[in-house]
NUNU-328918 format. One record per residue (C-alpha): residue number from 1; x, y, z; residue in three letters. Coordinates in pm, 1 decimal. Each point is the difference from the previous one (the first is absolute). Layout:
# NUNU-328918
<vexza><num>NUM</num><px>X</px><py>Y</py><pz>Z</pz><residu>ala</residu></vexza>
...
***
This chain:
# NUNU-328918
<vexza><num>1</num><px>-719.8</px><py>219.4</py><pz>865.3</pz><residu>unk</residu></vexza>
<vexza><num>2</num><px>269.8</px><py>237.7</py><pz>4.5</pz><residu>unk</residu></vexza>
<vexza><num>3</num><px>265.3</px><py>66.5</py><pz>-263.0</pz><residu>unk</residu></vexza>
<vexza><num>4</num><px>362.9</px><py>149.0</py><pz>142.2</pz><residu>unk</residu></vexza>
<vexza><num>5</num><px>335.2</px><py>59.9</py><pz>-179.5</pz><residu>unk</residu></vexza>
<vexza><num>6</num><px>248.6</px><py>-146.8</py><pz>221.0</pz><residu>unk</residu></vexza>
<vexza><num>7</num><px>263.6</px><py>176.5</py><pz>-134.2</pz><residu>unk</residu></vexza>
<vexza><num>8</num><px>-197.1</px><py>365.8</py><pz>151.5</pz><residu>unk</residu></vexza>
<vexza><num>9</num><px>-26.8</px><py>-148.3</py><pz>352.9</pz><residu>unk</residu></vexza>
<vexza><num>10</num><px>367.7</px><py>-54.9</py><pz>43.5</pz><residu>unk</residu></vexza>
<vexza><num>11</num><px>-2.3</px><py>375.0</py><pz>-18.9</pz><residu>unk</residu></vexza>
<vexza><num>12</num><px>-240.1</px><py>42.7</py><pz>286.4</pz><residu>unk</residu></vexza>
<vexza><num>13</num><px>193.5</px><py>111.3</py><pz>312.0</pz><residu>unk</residu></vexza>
<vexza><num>14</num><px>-23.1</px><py>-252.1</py><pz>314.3</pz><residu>unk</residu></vexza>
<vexza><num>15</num><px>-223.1</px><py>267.3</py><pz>185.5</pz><residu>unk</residu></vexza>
<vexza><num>16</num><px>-268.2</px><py>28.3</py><pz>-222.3</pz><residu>unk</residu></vexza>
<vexza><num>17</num><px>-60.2</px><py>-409.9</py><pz>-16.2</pz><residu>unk</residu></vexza>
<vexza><num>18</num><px>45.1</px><py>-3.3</py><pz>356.4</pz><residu>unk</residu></vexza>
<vexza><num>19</num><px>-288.8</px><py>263.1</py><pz>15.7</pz><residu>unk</residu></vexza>
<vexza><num>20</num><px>-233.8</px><py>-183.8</py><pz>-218.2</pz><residu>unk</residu></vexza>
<vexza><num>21</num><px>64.8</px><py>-318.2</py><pz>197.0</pz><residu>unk</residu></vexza>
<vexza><num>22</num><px>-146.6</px><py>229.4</py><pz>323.3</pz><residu>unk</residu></vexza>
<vexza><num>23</num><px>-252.1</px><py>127.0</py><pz>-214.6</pz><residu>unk</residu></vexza>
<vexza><num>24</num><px>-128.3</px><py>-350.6</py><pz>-64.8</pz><residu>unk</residu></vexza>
<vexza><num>25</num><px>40.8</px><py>-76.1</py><pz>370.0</pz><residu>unk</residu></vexza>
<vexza><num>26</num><px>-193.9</px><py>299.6</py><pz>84.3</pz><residu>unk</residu></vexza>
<vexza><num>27</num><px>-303.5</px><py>-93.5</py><pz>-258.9</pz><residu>unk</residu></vexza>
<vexza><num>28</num><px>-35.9</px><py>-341.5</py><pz>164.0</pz><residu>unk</residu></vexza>
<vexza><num>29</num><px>21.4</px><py>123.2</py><pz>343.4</pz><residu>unk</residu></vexza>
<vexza><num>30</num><px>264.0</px><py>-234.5</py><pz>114.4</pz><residu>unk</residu></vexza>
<vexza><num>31</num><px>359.7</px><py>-9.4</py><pz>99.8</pz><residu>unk</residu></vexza>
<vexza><num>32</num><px>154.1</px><py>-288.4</py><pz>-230.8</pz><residu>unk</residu></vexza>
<vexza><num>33</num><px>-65.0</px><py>-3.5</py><pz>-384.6</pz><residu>unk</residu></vexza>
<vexza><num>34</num><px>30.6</px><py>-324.6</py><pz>-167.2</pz><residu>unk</residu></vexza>
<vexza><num>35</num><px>120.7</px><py>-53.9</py><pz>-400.4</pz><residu>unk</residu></vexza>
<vexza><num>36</num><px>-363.5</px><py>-80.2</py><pz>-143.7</pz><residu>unk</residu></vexza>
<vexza><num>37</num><px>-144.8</px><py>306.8</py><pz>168.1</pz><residu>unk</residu></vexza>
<vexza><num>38</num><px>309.2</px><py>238.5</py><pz>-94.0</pz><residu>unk</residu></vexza>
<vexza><num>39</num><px>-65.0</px><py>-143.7</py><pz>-357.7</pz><residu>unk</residu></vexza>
<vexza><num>40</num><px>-337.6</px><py>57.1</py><pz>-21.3</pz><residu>unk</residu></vexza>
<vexza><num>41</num><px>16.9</px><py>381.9</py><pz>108.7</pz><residu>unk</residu></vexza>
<vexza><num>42</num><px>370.1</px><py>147.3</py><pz>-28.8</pz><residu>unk</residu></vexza>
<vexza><num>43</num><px>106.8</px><py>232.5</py><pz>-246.0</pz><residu>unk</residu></vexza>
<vexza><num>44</num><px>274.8</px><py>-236.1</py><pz>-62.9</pz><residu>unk</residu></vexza>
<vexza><num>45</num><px>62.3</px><py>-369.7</py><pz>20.7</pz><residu>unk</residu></vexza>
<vexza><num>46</num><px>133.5</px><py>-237.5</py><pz>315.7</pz><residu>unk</residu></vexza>
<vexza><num>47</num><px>276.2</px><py>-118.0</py><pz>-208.2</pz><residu>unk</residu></vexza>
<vexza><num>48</num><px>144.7</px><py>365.3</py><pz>-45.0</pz><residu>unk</residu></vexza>
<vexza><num>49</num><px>-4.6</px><py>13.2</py><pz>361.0</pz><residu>unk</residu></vexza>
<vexza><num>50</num><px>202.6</px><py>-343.5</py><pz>67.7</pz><residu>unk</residu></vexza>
<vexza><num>51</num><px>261.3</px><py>134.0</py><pz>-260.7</pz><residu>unk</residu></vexza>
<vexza><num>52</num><px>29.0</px><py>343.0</py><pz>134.1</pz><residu>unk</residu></vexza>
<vexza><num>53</num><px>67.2</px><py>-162.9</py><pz>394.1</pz><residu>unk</residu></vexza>
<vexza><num>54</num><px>92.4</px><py>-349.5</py><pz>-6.2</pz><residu>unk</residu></vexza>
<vexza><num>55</num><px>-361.8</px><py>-147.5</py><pz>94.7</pz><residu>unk</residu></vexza>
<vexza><num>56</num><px>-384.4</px><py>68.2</py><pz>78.2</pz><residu>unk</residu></vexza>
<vexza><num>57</num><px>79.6</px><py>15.3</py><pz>408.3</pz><residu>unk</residu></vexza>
<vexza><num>58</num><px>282.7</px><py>242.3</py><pz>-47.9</pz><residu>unk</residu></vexza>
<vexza><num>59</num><px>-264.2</px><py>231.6</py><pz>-235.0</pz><residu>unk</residu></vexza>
<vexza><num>60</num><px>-221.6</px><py>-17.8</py><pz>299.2</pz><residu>unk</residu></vexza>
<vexza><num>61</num><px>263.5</px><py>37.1</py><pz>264.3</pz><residu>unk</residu></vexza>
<vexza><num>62</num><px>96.1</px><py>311.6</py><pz>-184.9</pz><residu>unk</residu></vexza>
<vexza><num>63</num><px>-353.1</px><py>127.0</py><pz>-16.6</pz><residu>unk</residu></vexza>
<vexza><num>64</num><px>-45.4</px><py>-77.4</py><pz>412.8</pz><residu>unk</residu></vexza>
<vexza><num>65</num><px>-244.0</px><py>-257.5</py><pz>-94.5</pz><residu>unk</residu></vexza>
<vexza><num>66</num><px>-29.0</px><py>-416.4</py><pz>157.1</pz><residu>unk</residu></vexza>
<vexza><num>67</num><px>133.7</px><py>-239.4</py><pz>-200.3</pz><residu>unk</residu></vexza>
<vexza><num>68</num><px>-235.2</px><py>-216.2</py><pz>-181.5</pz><residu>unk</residu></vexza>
<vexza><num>69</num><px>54.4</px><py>-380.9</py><pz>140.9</pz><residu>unk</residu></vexza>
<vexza><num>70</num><px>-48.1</px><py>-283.7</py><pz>-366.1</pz><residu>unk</residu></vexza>
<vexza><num>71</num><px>278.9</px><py>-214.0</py><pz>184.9</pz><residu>unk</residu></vexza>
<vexza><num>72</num><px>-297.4</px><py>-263.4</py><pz>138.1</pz><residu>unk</residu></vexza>
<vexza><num>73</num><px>-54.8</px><py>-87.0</py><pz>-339.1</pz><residu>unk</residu></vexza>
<vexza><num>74</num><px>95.5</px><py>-304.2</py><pz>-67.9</pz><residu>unk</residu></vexza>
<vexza><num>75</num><px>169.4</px><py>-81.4</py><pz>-346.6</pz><residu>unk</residu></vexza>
<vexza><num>76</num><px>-258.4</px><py>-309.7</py><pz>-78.7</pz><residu>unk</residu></vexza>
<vexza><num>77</num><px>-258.6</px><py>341.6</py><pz>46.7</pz><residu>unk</residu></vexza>
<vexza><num>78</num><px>140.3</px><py>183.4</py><pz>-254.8</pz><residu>unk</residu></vexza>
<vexza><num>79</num><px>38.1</px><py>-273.5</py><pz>-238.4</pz><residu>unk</residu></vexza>
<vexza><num>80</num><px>-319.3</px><py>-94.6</py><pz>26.6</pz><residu>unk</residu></vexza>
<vexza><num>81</num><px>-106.0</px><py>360.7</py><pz>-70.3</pz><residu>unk</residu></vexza>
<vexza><num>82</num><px>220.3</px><py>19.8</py><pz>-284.5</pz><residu>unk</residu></vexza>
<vexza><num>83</num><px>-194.7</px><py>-335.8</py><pz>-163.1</pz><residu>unk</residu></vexza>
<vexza><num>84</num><px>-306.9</px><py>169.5</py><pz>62.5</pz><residu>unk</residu></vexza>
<vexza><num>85</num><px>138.9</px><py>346.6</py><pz>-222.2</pz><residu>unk</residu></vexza>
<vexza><num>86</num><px>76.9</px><py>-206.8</py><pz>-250.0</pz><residu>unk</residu></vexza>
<vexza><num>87</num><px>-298.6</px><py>-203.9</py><pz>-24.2</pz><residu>unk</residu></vexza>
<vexza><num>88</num><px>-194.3</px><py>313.0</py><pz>-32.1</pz><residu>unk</residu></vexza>
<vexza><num>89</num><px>204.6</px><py>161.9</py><pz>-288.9</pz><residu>unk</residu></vexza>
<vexza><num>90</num><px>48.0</px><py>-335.6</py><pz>-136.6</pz><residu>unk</residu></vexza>
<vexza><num>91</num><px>398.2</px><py>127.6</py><pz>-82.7</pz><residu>unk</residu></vexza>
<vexza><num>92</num><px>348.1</px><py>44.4</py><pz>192.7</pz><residu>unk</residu></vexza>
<vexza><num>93</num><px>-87.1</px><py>297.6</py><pz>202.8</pz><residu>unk</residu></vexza>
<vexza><num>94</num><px>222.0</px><py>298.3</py><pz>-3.2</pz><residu>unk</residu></vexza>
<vexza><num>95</num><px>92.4</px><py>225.9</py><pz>283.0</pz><residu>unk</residu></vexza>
<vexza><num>96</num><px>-275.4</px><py>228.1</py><pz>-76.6</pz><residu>unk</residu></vexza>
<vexza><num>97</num><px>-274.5</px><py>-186.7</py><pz>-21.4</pz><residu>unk</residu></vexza>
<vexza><num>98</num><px>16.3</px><py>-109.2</py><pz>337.2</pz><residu>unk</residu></vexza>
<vexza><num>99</num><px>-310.1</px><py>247.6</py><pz>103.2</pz><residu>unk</residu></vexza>
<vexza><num>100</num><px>-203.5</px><py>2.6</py><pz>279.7</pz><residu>unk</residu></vexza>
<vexza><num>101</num><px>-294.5</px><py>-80.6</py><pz>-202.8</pz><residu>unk</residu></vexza>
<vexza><num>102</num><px>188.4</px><py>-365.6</py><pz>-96.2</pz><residu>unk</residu></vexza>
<vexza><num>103</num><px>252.7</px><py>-49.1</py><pz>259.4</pz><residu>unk</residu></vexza>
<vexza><num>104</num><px>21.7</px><py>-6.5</py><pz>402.2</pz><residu>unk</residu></vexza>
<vexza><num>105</num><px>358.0</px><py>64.7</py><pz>-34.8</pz><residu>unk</residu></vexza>
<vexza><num>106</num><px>197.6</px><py>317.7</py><pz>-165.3</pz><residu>unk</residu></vexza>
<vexza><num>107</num><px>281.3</px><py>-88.3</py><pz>-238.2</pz><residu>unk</residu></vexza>
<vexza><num>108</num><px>185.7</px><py>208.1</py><pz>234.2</pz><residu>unk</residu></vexza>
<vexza><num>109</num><px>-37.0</px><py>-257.2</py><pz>297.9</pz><residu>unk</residu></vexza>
<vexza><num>110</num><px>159.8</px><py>-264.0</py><pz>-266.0</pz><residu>unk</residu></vexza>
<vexza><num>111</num><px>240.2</px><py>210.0</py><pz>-74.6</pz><residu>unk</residu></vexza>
<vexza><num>112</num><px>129.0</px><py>18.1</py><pz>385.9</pz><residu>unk</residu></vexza>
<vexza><num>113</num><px>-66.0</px><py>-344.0</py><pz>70.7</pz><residu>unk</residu></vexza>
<vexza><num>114</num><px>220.8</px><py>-120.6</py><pz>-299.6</pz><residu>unk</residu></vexza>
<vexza><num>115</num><px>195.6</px><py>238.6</py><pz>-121.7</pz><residu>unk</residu></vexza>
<vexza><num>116</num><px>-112.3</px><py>146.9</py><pz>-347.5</pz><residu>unk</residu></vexza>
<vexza><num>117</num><px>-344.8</px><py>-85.7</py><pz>-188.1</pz><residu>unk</residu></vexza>
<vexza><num>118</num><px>188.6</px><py>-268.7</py><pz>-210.9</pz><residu>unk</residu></vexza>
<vexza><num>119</num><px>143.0</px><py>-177.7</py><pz>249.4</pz><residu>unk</residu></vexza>
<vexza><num>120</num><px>-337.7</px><py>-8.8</py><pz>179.4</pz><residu>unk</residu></vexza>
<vexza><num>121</num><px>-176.8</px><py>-149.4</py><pz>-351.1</pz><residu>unk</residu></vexza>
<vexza><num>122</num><px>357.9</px><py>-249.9</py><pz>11.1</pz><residu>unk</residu></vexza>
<vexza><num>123</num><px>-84.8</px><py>-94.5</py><pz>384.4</pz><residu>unk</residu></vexza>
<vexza><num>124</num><px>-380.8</px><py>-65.8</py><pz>-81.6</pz><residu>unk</residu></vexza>
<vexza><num>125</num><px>73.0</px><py>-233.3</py><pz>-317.4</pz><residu>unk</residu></vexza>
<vexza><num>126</num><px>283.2</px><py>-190.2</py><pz>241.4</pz><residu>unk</residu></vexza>
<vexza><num>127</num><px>-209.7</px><py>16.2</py><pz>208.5</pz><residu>unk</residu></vexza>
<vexza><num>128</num><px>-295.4</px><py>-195.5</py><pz>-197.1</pz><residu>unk</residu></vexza>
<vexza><num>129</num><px>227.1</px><py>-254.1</py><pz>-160.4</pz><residu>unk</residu></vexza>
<vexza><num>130</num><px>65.9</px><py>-137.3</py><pz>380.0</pz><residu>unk</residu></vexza>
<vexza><num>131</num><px>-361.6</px><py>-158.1</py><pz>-26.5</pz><residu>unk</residu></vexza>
<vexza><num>132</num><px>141.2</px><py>-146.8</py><pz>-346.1</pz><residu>unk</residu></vexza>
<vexza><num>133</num><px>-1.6</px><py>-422.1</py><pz>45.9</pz><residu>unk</residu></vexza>
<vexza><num>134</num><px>271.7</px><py>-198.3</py><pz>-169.3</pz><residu>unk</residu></vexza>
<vexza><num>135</num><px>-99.9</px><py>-212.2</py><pz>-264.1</pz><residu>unk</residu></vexza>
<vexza><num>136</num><px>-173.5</px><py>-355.7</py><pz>153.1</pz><residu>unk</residu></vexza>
<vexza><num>137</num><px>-4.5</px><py>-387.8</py><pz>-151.6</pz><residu>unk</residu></vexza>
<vexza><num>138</num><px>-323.3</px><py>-132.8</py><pz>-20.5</pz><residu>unk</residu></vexza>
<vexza><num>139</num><px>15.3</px><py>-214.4</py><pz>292.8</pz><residu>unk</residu></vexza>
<vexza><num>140</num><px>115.5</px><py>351.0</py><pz>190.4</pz><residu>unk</residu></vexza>
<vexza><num>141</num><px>-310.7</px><py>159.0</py><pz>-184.0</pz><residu>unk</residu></vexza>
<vexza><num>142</num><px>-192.9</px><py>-276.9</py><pz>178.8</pz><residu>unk</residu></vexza>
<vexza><num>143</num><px>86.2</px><py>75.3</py><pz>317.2</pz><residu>unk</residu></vexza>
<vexza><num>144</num><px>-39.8</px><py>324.8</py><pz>16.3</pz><residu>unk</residu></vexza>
<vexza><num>145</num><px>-377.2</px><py>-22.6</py><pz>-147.6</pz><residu>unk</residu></vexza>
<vexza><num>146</num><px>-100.1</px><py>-245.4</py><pz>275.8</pz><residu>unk</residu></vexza>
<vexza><num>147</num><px>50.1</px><py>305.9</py><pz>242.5</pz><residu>unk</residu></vexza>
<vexza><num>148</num><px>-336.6</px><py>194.0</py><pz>-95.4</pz><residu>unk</residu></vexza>
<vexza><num>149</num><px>147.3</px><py>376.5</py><pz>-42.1</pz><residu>unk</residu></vexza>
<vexza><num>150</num><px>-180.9</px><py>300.1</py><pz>148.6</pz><residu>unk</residu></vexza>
<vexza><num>151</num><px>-264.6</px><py>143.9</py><pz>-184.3</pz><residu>unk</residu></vexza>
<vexza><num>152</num><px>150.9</px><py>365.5</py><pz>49.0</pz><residu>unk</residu></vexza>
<vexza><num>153</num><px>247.6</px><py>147.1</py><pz>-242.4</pz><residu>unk</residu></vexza>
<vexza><num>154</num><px>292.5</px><py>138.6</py><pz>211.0</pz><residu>unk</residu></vexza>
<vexza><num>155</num><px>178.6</px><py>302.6</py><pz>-122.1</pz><residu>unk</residu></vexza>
<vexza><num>156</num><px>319.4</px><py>-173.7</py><pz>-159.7</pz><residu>unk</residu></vexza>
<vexza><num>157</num><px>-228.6</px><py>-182.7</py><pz>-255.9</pz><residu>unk</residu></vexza>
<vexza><num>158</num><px>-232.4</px><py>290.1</py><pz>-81.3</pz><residu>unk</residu></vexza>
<vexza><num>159</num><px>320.4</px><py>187.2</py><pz>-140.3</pz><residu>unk</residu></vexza>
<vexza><num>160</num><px>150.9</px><py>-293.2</py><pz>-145.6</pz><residu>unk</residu></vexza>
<vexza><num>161</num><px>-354.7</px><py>-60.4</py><pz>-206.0</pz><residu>unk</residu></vexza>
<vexza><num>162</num><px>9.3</px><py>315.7</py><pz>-80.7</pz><residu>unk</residu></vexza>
<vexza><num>163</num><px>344.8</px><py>75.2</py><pz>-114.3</pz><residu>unk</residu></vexza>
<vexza><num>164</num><px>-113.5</px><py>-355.5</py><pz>-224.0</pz><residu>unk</residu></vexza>
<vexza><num>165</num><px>-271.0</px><py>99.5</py><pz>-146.3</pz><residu>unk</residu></vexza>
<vexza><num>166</num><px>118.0</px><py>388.4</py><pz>-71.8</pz><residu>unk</residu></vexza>
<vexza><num>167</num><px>-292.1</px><py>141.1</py><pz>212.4</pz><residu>unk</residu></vexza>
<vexza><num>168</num><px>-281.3</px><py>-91.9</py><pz>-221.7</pz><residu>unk</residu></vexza>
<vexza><num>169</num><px>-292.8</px><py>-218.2</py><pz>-0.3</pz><residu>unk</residu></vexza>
<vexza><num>170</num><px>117.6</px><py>-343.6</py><pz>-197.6</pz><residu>unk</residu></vexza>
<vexza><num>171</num><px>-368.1</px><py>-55.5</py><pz>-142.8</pz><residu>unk</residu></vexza>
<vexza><num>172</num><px>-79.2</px><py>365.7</py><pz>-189.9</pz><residu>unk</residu></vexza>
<vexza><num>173</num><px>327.8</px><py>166.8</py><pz>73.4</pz><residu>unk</residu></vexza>
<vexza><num>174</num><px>-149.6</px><py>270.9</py><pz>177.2</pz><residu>unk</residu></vexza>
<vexza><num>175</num><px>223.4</px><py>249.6</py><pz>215.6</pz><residu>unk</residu></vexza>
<vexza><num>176</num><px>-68.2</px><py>251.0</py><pz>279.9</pz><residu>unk</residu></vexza>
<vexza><num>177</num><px>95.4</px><py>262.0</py><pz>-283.0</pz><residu>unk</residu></vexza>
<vexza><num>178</num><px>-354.3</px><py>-134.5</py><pz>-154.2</pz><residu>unk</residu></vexza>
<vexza><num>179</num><px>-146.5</px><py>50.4</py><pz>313.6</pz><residu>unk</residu></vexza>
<vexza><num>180</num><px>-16.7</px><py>-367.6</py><pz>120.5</pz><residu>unk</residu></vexza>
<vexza><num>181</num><px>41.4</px><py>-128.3</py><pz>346.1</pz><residu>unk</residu></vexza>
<vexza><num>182</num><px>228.9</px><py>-293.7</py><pz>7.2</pz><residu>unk</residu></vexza>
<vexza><num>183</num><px>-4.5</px><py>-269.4</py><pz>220.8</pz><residu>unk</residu></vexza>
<vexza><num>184</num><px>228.3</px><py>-324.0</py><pz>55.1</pz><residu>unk</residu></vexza>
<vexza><num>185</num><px>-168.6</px><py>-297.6</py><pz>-89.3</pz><residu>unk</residu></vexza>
<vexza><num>186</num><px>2.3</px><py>-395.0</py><pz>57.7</pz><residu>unk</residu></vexza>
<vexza><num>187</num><px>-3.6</px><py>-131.4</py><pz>-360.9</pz><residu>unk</residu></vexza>
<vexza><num>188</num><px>-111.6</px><py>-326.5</py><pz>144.4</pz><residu>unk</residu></vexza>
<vexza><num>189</num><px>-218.0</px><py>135.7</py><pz>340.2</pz><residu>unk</residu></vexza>
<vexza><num>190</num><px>41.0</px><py>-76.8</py><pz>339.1</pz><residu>unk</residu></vexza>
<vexza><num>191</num><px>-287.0</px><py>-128.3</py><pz>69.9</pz><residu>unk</residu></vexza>
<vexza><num>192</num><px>24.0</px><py>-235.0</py><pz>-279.2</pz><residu>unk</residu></vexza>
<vexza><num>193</num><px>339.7</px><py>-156.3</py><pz>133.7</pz><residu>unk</residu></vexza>
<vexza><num>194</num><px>229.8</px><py>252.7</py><pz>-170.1</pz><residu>unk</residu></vexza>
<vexza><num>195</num><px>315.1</px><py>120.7</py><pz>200.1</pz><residu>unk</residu></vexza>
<vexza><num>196</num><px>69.0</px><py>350.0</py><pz>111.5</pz><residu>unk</residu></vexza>
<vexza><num>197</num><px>358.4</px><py>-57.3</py><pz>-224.0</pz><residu>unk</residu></vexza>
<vexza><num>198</num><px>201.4</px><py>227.7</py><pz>-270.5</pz><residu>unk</residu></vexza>
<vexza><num>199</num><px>-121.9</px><py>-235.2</py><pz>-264.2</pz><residu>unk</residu></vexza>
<vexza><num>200</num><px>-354.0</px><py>46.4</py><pz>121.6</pz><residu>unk</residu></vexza>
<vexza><num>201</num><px>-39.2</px><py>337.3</py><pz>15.4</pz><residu>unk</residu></vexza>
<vexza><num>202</num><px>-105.4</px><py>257.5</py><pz>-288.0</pz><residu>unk</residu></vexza>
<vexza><num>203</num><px>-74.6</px><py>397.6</py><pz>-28.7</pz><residu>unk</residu></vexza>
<vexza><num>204</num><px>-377.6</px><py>31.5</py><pz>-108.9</pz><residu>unk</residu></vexza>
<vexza><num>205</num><px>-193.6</px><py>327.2</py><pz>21.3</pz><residu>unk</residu></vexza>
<vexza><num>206</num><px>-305.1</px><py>42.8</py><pz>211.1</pz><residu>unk</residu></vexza>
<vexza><num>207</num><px>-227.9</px><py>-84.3</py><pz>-273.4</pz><residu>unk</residu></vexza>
<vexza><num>208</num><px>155.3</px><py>-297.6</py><pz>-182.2</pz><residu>unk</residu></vexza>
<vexza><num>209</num><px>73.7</px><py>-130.0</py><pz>341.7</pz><residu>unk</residu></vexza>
<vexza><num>210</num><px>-379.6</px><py>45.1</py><pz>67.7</pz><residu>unk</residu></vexza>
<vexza><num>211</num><px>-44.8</px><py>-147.7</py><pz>-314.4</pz><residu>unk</residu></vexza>
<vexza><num>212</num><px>163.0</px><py>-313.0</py><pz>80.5</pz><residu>unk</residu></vexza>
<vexza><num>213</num><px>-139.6</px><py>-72.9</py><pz>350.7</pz><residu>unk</residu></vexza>
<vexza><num>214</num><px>-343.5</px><py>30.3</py><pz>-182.7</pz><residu>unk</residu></vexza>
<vexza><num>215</num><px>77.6</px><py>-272.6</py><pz>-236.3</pz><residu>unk</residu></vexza>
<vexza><num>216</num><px>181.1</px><py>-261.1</py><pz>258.3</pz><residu>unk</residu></vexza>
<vexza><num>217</num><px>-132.2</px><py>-302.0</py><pz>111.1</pz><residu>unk</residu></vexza>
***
């Protein structure tokens, strides 16, 4: 991980970060550079270079290089991706953890898809409080548990489980920060008749959720 004082790269002159965008170019051997590679070996960060001229394709139309194509990604995609960051650091993510070694996606694609990191975090939660139901009567209730649900969690409840349960496991209160996997849970199982609902569902970690298949009959 690299440390840099923003405040020293606005100093850097537009030549020398268009040269170490061709320098990365040349090192991979290929004529398009996207974010997560300029990230991982320029001198400077992607997010200089978006300041500096407007956007990532006008840094590499500047350097003579392709333009890297993330418009085929789909916002559901990127979403999803985002409940899968913040599964594994079991907190809000920020705009620099989005790594390659935790995320498909660079916080710098969010940022062009959306307009700013914030309003990419503000278009994720909107976008996870669609799959929100209204409140039902008990003959509604009825109803809707006659239909058996799927047994696969779709994306829009893993995030709303676990923005619910604050991204740790509800039996020991473990946390990826502890080193525990987490996992969404049926409190009452599938197989045993229980719904794939909001009500239904829990965060466990790998072991307690281990744990409590071992002990179900």
């Amino acid at each position: 991980m690299k440390f840099q004082l923003e405040s020293h790269n606005r100093n850097v002159p537009d030549q020398d970060l268009i040269d170490d965008l061709k320098r990365v170019a040349d090192e991979l051997e290929k004529d398009k550079v996207t974010i997560d590679e300029y990230n991982e070996r320029g001198n400077y960060h992607s997010t200089t270079l978006n300041r500096r001229f407007g956007s990532w394709f006008k840094a590499l139309e500047k350097a003579g290089l392709k333009k890297t194509r993330t418009l085929n990604i789909s916002n559901d995609e990127l979403f999803e991706n985002l409940v899968d960051v913040w599964t594994s650091l079991g907190r809000q993510p920020k705009y620099n953890d989005l790594t390659k070694d935790v995320s498909k996606y660079s916080s710098g694609t969010y940022e062009k898809r959306f307009g700013g990191w914030r309003k990419s975090l503000e278009a994720f939660v909107s976008w996870v409080n669609e799959g929100e139901l209204p409140e039902q009567s008990g003959v509604e209730q009825q109803k809707v548990s006659s239909k058996r649900t799927p047994r696969n969690i779709n994306w829009r409840l893993r995030a709303m489980v676990l923005m619910k349960d604050g991204a740790r496991c509800k039996l020991c209160g473990a946390t990826p920060q502890d080193g525990a996997k987490l996992h969404v849970d049926h409190i009452v199982p599938w197989a045993n008749g229980g719904e794939t609902v909001f009500e239904n569902l829990q965060i466990l970690c790998e072991k307690c959720n281990i744990g409590k298949s071992n002990v179900e009959v």
